[in-house]
C-alpha positions in Angstrom: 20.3 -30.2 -16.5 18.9 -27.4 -15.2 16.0 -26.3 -15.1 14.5 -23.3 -12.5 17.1 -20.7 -13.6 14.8 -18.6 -16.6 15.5 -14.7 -15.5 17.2 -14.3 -17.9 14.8 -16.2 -20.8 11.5 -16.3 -21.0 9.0 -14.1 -18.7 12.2 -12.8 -16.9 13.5 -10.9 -20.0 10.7 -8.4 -20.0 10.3 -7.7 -16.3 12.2 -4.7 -17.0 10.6 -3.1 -20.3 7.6 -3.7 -19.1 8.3 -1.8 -15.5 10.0 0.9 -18.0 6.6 1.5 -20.5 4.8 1.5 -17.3 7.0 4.1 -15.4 6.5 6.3 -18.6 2.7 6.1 -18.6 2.5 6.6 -15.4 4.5 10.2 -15.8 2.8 11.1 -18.9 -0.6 10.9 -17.2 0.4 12.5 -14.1 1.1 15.6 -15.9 -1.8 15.7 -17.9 -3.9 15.1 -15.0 -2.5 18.7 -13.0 -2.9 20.6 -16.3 -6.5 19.9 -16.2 -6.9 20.7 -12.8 -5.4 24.2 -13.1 -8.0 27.1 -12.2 -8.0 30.2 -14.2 -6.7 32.2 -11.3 -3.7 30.0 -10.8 -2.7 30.4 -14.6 -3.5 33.6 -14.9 -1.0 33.7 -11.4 1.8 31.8 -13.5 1.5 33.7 -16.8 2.0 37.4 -14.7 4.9 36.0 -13.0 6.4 34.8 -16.4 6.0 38.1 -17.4 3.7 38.0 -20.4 1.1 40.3 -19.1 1.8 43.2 -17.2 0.4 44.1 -13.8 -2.8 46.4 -15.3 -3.7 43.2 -17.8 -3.7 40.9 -14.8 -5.7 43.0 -13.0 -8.2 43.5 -15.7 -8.3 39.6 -15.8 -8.6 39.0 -12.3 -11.7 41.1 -12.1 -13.4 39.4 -15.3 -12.5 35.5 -13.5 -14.0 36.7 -10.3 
């Protein structure tokens, strides 16, 4: 009879989908977490070098930020 080996029942089963849900929280909030800490400037920054405004309308929106 044995007796100590339960890895692979039991407890020991979810050690792994457990480490996996928390892994994906973990990334979910982390992202979240630098989209709220963006600052006008710096998206303003990433939209002009994306190319949706052109230089004049970042100007423009530069001035009204600062």
């Amino acid at each position: 009879m044995m007796h100590g080996d339960y890895w692979g029942m039991g407890w020991g089963m979810w050690i792994i989908p457990v480490l996996f849900v928390v892994l994906i929280i973990f990334l979910t909030r982390n992202n979240n977490v630098q989209s709220q800490n963006e600052t006008p400037l710096g998206i303003l920054k990433k939209r002009y070098a994306k190319g949706e405004i052109t230089k004049e309308q970042y100007e423009e929106m530069k001035k009204n930020i600062l």
